[in-house]
Structures are given as structure tokens and as C-alpha cells.
C-alpha positions in Angstrom: -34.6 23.8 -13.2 -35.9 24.5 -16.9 -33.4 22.7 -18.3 -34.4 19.3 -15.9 -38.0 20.1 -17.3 -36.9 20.3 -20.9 -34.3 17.2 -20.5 -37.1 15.0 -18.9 -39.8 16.5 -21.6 -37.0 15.2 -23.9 -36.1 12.2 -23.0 -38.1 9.5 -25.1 -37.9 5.3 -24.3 -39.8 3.4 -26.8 -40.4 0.5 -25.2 -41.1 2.3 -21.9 -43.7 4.6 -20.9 -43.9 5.9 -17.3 -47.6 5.9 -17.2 -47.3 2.1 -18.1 -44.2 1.5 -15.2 -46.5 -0.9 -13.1 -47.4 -2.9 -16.4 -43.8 -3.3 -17.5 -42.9 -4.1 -13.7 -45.7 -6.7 -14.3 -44.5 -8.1 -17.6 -40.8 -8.2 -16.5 -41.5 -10.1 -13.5 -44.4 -12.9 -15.5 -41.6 -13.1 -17.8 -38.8 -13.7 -14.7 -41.1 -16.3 -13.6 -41.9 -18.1 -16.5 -38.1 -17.9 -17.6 -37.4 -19.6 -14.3 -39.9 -22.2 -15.6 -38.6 -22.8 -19.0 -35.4 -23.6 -17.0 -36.7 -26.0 -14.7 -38.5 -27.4 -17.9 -35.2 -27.4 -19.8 -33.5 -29.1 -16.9 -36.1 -31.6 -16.1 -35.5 -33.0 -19.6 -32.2 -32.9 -19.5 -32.6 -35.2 -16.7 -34.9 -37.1 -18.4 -32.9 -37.7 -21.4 -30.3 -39.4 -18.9 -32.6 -41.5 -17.6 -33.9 -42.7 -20.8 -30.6 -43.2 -22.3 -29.6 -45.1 -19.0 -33.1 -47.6 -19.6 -31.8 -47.4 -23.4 -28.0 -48.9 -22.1 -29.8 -51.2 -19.2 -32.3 -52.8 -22.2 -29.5 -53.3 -25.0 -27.5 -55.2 -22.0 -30.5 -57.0 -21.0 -31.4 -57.8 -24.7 -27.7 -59.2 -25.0 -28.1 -61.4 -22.1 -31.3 -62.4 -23.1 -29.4 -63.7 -26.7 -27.0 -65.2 -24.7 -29.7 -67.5 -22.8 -31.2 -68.2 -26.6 -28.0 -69.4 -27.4 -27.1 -71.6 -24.2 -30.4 -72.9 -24.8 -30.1 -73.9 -28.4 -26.6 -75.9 -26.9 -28.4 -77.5 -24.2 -31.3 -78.6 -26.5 -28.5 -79.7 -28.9 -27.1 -81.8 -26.0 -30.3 -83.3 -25.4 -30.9 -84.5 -28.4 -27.0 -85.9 -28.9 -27.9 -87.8 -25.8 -31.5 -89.0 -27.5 -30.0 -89.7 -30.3 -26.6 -92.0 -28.5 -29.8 -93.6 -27.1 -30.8 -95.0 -30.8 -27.4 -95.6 -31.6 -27.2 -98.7 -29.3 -28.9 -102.0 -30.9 -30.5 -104.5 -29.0 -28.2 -107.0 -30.5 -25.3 -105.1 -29.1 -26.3 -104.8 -25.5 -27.8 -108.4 -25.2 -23.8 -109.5 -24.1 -23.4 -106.5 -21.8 -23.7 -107.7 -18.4 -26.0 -106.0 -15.5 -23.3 -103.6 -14.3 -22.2 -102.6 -17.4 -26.2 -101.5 -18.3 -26.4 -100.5 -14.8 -23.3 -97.8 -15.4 -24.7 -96.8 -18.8 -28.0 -96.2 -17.1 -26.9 -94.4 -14.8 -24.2 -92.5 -16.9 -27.3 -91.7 -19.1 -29.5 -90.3 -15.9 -26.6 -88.1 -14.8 -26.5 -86.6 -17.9 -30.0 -86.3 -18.3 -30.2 -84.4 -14.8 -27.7 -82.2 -15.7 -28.8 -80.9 -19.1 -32.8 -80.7 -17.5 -31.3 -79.0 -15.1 -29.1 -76.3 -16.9 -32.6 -75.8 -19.2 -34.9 -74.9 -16.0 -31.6 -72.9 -14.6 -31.4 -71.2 -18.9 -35.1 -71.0 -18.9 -35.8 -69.2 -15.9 -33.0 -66.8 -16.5 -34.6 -65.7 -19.8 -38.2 -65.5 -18.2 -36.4 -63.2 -15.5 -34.9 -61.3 -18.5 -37.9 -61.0 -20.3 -39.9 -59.5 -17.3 -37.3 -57.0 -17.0 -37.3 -55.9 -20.3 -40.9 -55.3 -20.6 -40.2 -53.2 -16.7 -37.3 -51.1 -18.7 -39.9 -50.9 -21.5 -42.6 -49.8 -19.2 -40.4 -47.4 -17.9 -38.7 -45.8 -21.1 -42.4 -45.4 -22.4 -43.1 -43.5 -19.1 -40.1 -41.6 -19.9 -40.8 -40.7 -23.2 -44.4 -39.9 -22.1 -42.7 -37.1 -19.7 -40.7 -36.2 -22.1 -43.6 -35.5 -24.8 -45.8 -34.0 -21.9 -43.0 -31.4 -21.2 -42.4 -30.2 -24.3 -46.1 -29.9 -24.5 -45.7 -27.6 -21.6 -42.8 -25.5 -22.9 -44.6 -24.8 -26.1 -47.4 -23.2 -24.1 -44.9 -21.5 -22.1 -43.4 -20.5 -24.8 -47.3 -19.1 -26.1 -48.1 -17.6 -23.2 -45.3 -16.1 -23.4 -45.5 -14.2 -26.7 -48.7 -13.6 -26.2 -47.8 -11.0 -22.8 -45.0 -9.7 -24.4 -47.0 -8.7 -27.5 -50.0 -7.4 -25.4 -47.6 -5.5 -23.6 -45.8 -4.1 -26.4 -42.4 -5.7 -25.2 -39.7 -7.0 -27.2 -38.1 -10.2 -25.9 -35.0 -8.2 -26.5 -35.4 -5.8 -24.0 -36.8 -8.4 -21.6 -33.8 -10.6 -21.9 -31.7 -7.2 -21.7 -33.4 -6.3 -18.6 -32.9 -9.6 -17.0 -29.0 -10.0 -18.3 -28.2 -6.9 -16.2 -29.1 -8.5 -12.8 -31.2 -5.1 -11.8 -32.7 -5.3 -8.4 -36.5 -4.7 -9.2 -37.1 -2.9 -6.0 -34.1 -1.0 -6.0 -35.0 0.1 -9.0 -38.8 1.0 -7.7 -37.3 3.3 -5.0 -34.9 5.2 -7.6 -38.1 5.6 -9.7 -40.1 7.1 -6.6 -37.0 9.2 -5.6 -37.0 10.7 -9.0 -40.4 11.5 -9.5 -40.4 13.0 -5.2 -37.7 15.3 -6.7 -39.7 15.8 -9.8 -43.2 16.9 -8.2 -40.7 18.9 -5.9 -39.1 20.4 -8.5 -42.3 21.5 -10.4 -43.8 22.8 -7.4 -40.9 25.0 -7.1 -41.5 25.7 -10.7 -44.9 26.4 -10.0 -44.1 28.4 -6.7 -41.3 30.8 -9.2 -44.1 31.4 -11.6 -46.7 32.6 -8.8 -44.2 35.0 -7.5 -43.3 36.4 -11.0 -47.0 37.0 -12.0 -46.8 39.3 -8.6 -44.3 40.9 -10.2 -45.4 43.1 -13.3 -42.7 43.3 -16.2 -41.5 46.6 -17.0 -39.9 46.8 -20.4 -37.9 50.1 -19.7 -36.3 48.1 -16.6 -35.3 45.6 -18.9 -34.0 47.9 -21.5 -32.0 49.5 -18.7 -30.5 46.3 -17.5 -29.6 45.1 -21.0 -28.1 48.4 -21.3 -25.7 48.1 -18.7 -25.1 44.2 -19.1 -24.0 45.9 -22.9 -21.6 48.1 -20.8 -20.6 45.7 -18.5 -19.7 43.2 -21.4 -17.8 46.0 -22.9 -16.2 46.6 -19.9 -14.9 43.1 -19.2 -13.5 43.0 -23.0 -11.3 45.9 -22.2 -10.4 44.4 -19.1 -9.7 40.7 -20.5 -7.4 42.6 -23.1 -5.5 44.3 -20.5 -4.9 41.4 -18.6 -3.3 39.8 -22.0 -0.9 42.8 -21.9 -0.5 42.5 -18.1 0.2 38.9 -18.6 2.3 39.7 -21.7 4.4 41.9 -19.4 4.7 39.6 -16.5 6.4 36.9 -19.0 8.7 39.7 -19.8 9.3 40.7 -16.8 9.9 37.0 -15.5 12.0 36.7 -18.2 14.0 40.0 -17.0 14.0 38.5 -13.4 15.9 35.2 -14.6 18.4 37.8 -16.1 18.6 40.0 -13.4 19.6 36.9 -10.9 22.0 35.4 -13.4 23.9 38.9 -13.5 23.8 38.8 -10.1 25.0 35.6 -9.3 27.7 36.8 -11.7 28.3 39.9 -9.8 28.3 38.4 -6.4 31.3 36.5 -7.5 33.0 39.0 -9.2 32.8 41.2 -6.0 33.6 38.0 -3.9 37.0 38.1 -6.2 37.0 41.9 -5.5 37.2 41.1 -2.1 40.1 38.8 -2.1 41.8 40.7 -4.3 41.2 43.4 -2.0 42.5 41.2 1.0 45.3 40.3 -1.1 46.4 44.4 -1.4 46.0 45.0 1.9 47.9 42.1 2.9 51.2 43.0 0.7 50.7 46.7 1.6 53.1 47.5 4.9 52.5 45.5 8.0 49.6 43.8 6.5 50.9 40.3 5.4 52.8 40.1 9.2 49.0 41.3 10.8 47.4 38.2 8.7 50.0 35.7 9.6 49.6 36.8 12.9 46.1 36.5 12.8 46.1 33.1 11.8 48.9 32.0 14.4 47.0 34.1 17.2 43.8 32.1 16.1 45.5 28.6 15.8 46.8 29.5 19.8 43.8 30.0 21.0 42.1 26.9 19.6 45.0 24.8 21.3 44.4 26.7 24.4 41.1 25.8 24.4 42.1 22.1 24.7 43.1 22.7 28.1 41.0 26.0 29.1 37.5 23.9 28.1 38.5 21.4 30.8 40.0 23.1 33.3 36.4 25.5 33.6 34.5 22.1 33.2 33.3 22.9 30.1 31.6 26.2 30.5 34.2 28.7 29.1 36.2 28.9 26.0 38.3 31.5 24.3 37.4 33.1 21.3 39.2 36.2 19.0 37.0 39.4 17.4 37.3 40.8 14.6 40.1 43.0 16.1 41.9 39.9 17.6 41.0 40.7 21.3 40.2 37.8 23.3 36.8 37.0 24.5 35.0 34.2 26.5 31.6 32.1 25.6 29.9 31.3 28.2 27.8 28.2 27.5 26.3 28.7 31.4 24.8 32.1 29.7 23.1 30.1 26.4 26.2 30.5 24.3 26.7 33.6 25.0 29.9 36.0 24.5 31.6 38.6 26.7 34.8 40.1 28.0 37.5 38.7 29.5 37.8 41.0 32.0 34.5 39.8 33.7 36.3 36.6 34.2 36.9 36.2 38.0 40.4 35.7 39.2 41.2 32.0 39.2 39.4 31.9 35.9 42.0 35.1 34.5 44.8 32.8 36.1 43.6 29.4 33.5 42.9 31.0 30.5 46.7 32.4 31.0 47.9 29.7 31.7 46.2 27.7 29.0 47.7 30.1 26.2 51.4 30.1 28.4 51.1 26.2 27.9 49.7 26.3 24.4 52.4 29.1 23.5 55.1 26.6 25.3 53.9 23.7 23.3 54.2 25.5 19.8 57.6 27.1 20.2 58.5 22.9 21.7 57.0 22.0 18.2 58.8 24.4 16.5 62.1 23.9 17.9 61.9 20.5 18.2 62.6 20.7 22.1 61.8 18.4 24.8 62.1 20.7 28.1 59.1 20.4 30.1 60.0 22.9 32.5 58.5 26.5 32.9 58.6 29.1 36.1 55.2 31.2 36.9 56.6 33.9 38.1 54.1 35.9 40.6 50.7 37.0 39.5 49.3 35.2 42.3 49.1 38.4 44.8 46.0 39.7 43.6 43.4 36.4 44.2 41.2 35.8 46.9 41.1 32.3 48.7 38.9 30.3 46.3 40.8 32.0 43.4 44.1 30.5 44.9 42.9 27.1 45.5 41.5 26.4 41.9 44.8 27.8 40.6 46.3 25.5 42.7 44.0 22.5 41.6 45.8 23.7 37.8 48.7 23.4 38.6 48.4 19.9 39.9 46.9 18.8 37.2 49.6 19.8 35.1 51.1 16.4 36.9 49.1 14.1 34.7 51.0 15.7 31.0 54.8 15.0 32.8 55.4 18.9 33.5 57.6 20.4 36.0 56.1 23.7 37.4 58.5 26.5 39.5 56.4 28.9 41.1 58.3 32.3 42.3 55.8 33.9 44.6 55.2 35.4 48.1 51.8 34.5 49.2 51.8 32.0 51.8 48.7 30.1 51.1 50.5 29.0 48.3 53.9 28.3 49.6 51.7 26.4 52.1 50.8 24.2 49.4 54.0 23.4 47.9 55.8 20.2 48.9 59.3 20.9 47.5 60.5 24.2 47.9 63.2 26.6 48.2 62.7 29.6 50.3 64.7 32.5 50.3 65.5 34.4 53.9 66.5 37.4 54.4 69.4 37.6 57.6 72.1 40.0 59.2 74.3 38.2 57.2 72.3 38.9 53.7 69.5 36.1 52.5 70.0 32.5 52.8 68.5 29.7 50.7 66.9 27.1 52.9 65.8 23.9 51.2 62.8 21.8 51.7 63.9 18.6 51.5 66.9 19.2 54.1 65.0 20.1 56.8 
């Protein structure tokens, strides 16, 4: 707040005073208005001019029209007198043997040429009186013109007076009037900034004036202030030491970033050097007794289950697959359960029965692709006596859809559900005699 009082106490404009804002308002807007005037003046004239120069043009053509006339009249005069003087030119002696037509044709030859030439001089003469009476009009008028003319200039000179003389009583320069109109300022725009500032002025000083009414309340104590300045001295003294151990803080964090950007570079290092530990590792144990056979058979037990999956993935309608643990014992996911893993052995029957199957058949496939063998033929022998109804009748759905890949599936069994469901068979009976093979397709 002091330092608004001291800027505005500062703050000088030689050409302005703010005790004197109404009279410069005044003096701006006299000089707007007569400004406007001495442009309307300015332009009237202009348009004058162009007038005059166009009476100027109209005159000098009249003047050469008018020249013209003078001319055709000095021809026609000349005629005349030609034709006076052809009149002399015959003697009486001549025309005494001329009969009556041959006077009759000159006469009227003559009378023709008589009418004509009177008649071109009225026609030449009243022409030039028309062209004379407009001159003096375009003479009239350019006088008129240049009267204008004179009287406005008359007019901007006291403008221009008048002018001066409220500039100079107002202790304006033109400069600054000319400056202040250039800038297209809107005057009352400029009125309410001017009233805004001073509102915020008088409320500043009265805030001023309200500070310095509650500090004369308040008498000043000189040991209170030496005891403040006392511990602002301590404070300051404080916040030195304290700015000069955060430059050796921040010293030591650059270091320490610095020893960071080490420490993960030697550990990017070392995570690959142990990652090579590792394989090494792997590699020793691999070459060290059974261990090579255990990987290879890892990697072959891992390949068969994928390729069971295949098959096992369908045949559960895409809610179990087969998976191996870290200690190669089967497990199932269970994408029912979220993803979810668990045992095998919670598997129900029928489902026990398709993931054997799938790995029998994925097993069959890879020793086919091994040996090169086409033999599509493989016996299930039993296995069957420990599932319930629903448990038999999805096996049996597997097995018929072994159909579709071109298999041939014998089944050695004794339940008869299953026989039940068997088109071609060959049942074994046991007799007095010893057993007897009965065939299907002969009964």
C-alpha cells in the first residue's frame, strides 16, 4: 500500500494534471470537434476544386465553340459578299441579250443562295448568342465557386485560430492532442478507468488512514523492537546455516544420484551374469547323471500335453485343459473356475477317461510321426468298470467322435451299457464245451 502511495506521489505527466482532468476532457473533445470540422472544410473544397475545374473544362469547350461560330461566320459573311460582289460582275450590256428565263433562273439561283447564307447567319448567330449566355452562366458560376472557396478558407484560418488559441490557454500541445486522438481511446471508457482508479485510491488511503489510527492505539516499545531485531538477527543466522547445509545436502544427493546410476548399471550387469550362472547351472545339472534324459523328457512330456490339449480342449467344450508343474505332474485349468488350476484327481470319471484318452491319442500320433506308420487302429482295454451312467455315456460320445479323424477303436470290456452301445462286436461266451466267439454281424 505505501509503495501505491509513493508510485502515484511519483508519477509526474506534464501535459496532464489530474486536478485539471475535466479541462483536458474539455480541450480534447473542442479539439475532436473542430478536427472533424477542418475535415469537412478540407473536403468541401476538395469538392469545390472539382467543380470549378469541371466549369473551367465546360468554359474552355464553350470558348472553342464559341471560335468556331466566329469562324463559320466570317465564311458565311465571306459568301455573302462573293455573292454581292458576282452581282457587280454582270454588266448591263451583258444581260440585255439574255432572255426572261435565263434572268428568271439567275434570279432565282441568286435568291436561293441568298436564303441560304441569311439563313446559316441567323442559325451561326444565334448559336454564338446561346454560347455567349452560357459562358457568362459558367462565369457566374466559377465566380460563385471561387467565392466559396475564398469564404472557406476564411473559415479554416479561424479554425485554425481558435484553435491555437484553446490549445495554448489550456497548456496543450497539438502533439499530444493529435497523439490522443491517433490512438482511437474511447473518452468514456477512459472516464470510468479514471473513476475506478481514484474509488480504489480514496479506498486505499482510507485503509491507510484506518492502519495509522490503529497504530497510534498502539504505543511503540523500543525494547520490543530491539527484541524482535534480535531474533530476526538469529533467525537470519539460522537460515544461512541452513541454506549452507542444503548446498551440501544437495551436493550429496548429485553424488548419490550419481552412485545410484552406478549401482543399476552393476546391476543390470550382475542380473545377467547370474542369468548366465543359471544356465550354466542348468547346463551342469543337465550333463550330471539322469539329468539330460529328465530335461529331454521334460520337453517331450510338455510337447504331449500341448497336442493332447488339441483334442482334450474340445472334447470338455472348452472348459478344461492340461497343464505340467514344476515337477511334471499333470494338472487341469479350469476356465469355469476364472482360470483357475487344480488336480487331476478332482476330475470326475468321464472327464479322467478324455484327458487319457487325449494323451493315448496324442502319444499314438507321435510314435505314427516318428515311425512313419499309418495304422489307425488302437484297443482300450477296460478301465470302463469304475464310471457311473453319465460318465459312460460321454465316454461313449468320445469315442464316436473318434469317427470323424478315420480311427478304428476295439474296446475289450465287460460292462454292458457299453457293449449295449457297440454295433459290431465280438463276444466271448463261456460254455460246457470251453468259451465260444459269437460274432455280431452273423447273427
Amino acid at each position: 500500500m505505501r509503495q501505491l502511495t509513493e508510485h502515484e506521489d511519483q508519477f509526474v505527466w506534464h501535459e496532464f494534471d489530474k486536478d485539471r482532468e475535466s479541462d483536458l476532457t474539455g480541450a480534447i473533445q473542442r479539439e475532436s470537434q473542430q478536427q472533424k470540422q477542418l475535415q469537412e472544410g478540407q473536403k468541401l473544397i476538395r469538392e469545390l476544386s472539382k467543380q470549378i475545374e469541371e466549369v473551367e473544362t465546360t468554359l474552355r469547350e464553350e470558348e472553342k465553340k464559341m471560335s468556331e461560330f466566329d469562324t463559320a461566320i466570317a465564311g458565311l459573311n465571306g459568301q455573302l459578299k462573293t455573292a454581292v460582289e458576282s452581282l457587280d460582275y454582270y454588266r448591263l450590256s451583258e444581260v440585255e441579250l439574255w432572255n426572261l428565263r435565263q434572268i428568271a433562273d439567275l434570279r432565282d439561283s441568286l435568291t436561293r443562295t441568298y436564303d441560304q447564307t441569311k439563313t446559316n447567319f441567323e442559325e451561326a448567330d444565334k448559336q454564338k448568342s446561346d454560347a455567349e449566355k452560357l459562358q457568362a452562366t459558367l462565369t457566374e458560376q466559377a465566380q460563385q465557386l471561387v467565392n466559396q472557396l475564398a469564404d472557406l478558407d476564411a473559415d479554416i484560418q479561424a479554425v485554425e485560430v481558435t484553435l491555437n488559441q484553446n490549445l495554448t490557454k489550456q497548456a496543450i500541445t497539438r502533439e499530444v492532442v493529435e497523439h490522443v486522438l491517433q490512438s482511437n481511446l474511447d473518452i468514456d471508457q477512459e472516464k470510468q478507468r479514471i473513476r475506478d482508479y481514484d474509488k480504489k485510491c480514496a479506498g486505499l488511503q482510507k485503509q491507510i488512514t484506518d492502519l495509522e489510527n490503529e497504530l497510534t492505539k498502539h504505543l511503540f516499545d523500543p525494547t520490543a523492537l530491539t527484541m524482535v531485531q534480535g531474533q530476526l538477527k538469529i533467525l537470519r543466522t539460522e537460515k544461512d546455516g541452513l541454506n549452507k547445509e542444503l548446498g551440501q545436502l544437495t551436493n550429496v544427493l548429485t553424488t548419490l544420484k550419481q552412485q545410484w546410476a552406478q549401482k543399476q548399471e552393476h546391476q543390470k550387469r550382475h542380473d545377467a551374469l547370474d542369468l548366465r550362472k543359471q544356465d550354466l547351472k542348468k547346463m551342469d545339472e543337465l550333463f550330471r547323471a539322469q539329468g539330460f534324459v529328465n530335461y529331454v523328457s521334460s520337453v517331450y512330456l510338455k510337447n504331449l500335453c500341448e497336442s493332447a490339449n488339441d483334442r482334450f480342449f474340445k472334447l470338455t467344450n472348452n472348459q478344461l485343459k492340461l497343464e505340467l508343474d514344476e515337477k511334471n505332474n499333470f494338472q487341469v485349468r479350469d476356465y469355469l473356475n476364472g482360470g483357475e488350476t487344480r488336480s487331476v484327481k478332482t476330475l470326475s470319471g468321464g472327464q479322467t477317461f478324455q484327458a487319457a484318452l487325449s494323451l493315448a491319442l496324442a502319444l499314438s500320433d507321435n510314435i505314427q510321426h516318428l515311425t512313419k506308420a499309418k495304422q489307425n487302429l488302437f484297443f482300450l482295454d477296460e478301465g470302463f468298470g469304475t464310471l457311473d451312467k453319465d460318465s459312460l455315456q460321454t465316454v461313449f460320445k468320445t469315442l464316436k467322435a473318434l469317427r470323424s479323424e478315420n480311427r478304428v477303436v476295439g474296446i475289450i470290456s465287460h460292462v454292458e451299457e457299453l457293449q449295449q452301445e457297440v454295433d459290431n462286436f465280438i463276444r466271448a461266451e463261456a460254455s460246457e464245451n470251453g468259451s465260444r466267439i459269437k460274432r455280431s454281424w452273423d447273427e
